[in-house]
BAFI-3210 file (N, C-alpha, C; in Angstrom, 3 decimals, decimal comma, padded with zeros to 6 digits):
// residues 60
n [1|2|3|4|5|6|7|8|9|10|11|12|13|14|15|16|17|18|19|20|21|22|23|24|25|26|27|28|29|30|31|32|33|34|35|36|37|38|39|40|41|42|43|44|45|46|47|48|49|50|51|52|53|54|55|56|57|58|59|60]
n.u [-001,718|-003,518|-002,833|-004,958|-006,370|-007,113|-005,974|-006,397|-005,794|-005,477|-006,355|-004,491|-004,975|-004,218|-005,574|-005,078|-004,344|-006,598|-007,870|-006,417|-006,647|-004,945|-003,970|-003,737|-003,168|-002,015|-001,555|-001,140|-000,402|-001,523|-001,293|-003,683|-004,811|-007,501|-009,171|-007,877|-008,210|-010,329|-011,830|-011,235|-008,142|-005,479|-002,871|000,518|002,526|004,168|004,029|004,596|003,949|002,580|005,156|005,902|005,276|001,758|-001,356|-002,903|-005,784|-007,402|-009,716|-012,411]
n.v [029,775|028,545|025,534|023,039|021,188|018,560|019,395|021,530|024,361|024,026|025,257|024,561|024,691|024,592|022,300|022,564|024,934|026,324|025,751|026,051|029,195|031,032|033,899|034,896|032,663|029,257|028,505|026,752|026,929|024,761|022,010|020,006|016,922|016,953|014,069|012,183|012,419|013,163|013,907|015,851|017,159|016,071|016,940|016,762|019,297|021,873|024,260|027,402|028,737|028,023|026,268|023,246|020,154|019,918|019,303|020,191|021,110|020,665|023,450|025,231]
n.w [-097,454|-094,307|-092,912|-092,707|-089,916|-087,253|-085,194|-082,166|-080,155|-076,148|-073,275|-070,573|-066,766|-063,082|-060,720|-057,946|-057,390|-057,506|-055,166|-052,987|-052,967|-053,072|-054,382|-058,101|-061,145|-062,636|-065,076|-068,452|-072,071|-074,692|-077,830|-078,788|-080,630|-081,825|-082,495|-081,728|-079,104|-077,601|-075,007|-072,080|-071,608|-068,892|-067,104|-065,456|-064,636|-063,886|-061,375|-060,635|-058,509|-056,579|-056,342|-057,341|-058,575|-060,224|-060,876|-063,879|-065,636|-068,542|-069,545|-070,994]
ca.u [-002,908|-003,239|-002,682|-006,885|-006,569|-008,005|-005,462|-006,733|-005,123|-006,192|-005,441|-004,532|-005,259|-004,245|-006,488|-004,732|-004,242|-007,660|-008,807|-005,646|-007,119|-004,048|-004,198|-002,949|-003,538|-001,283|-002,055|-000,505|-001,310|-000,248|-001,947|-003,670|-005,475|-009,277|-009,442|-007,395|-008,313|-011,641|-011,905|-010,170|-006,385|-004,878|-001,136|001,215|002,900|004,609|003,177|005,508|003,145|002,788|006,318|006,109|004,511|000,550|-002,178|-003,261|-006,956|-008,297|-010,596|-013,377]
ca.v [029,222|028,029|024,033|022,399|019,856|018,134|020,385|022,912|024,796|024,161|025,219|023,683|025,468|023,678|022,278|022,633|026,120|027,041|025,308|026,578|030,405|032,223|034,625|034,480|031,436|028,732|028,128|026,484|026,388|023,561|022,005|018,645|016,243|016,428|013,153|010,805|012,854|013,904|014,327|016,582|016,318|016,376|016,728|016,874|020,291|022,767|025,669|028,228|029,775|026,393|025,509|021,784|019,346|019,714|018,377|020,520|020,449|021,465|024,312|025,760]
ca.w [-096,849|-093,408|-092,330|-092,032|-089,786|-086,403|-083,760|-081,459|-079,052|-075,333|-071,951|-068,778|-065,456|-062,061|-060,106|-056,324|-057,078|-056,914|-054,204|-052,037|-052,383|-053,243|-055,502|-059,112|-061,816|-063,091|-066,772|-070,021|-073,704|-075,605|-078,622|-078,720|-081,879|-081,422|-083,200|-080,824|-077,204|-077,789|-074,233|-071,553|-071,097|-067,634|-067,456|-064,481|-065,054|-062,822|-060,534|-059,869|-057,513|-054,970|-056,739|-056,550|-059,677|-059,448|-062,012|-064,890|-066,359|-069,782|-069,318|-071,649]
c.u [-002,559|-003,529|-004,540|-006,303|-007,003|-006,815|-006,168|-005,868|-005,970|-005,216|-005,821|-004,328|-004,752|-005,317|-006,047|-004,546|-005,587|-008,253|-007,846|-005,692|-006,157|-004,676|-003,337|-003,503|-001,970|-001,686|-001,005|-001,631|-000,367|-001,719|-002,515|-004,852|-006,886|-009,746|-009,140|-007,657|-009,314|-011,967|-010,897|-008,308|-006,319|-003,379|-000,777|002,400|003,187|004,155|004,185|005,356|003,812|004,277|006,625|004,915|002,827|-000,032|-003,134|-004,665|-007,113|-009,099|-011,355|-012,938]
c.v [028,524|026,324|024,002|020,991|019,658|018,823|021,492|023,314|024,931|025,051|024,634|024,472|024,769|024,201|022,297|024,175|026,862|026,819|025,773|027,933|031,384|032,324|034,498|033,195|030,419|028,303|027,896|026,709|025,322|023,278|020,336|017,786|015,903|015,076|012,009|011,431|013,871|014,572|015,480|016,255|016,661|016,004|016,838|017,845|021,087|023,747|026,152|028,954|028,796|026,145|024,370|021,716|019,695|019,201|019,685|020,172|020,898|022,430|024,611|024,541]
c.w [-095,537|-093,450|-092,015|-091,103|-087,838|-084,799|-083,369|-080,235|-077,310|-074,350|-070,827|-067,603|-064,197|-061,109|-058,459|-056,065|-056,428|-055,836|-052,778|-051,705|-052,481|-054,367|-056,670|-059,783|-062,014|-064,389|-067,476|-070,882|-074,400|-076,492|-078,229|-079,906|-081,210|-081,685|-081,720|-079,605|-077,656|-076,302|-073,175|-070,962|-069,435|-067,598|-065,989|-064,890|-063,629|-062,297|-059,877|-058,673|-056,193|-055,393|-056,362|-058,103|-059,471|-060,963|-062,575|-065,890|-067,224|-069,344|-070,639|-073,246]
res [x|x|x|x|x|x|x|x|x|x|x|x|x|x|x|x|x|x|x|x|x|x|x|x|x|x|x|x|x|x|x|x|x|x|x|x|x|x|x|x|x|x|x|x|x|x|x|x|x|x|x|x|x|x|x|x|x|x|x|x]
***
């Protein structure tokens, strides 16, 4: 039987990518507890594209 409990799997998109117009995405998946971060995460995560740190939003 599978694990019940308050994880879902999101993803994080960066947000400098899109607004810089190249082509291509930057995306993660990671998991995070609906309970304690009900709202959207934002991480500081890497972009191989821009290659340099950028900021990571939740999406859908």
């Amino acid at each position: 039987m599978a694990k019940k409990g308050n994880r879902v799997q999101v993803i994080l998109e960066c947000t400098e990518h899109k607004a810089s117009g190249q082509p291509g995405t930057s995306r993660y998946i990671t998991t995070k507890n609906k309970k304690n971060t009900p709202d959207r995460m934002e991480l500081k995560k890497f972009n191989p594209i821009l290659k340099k740190m950028t900021v990571h939003k939740e999406i859908k």
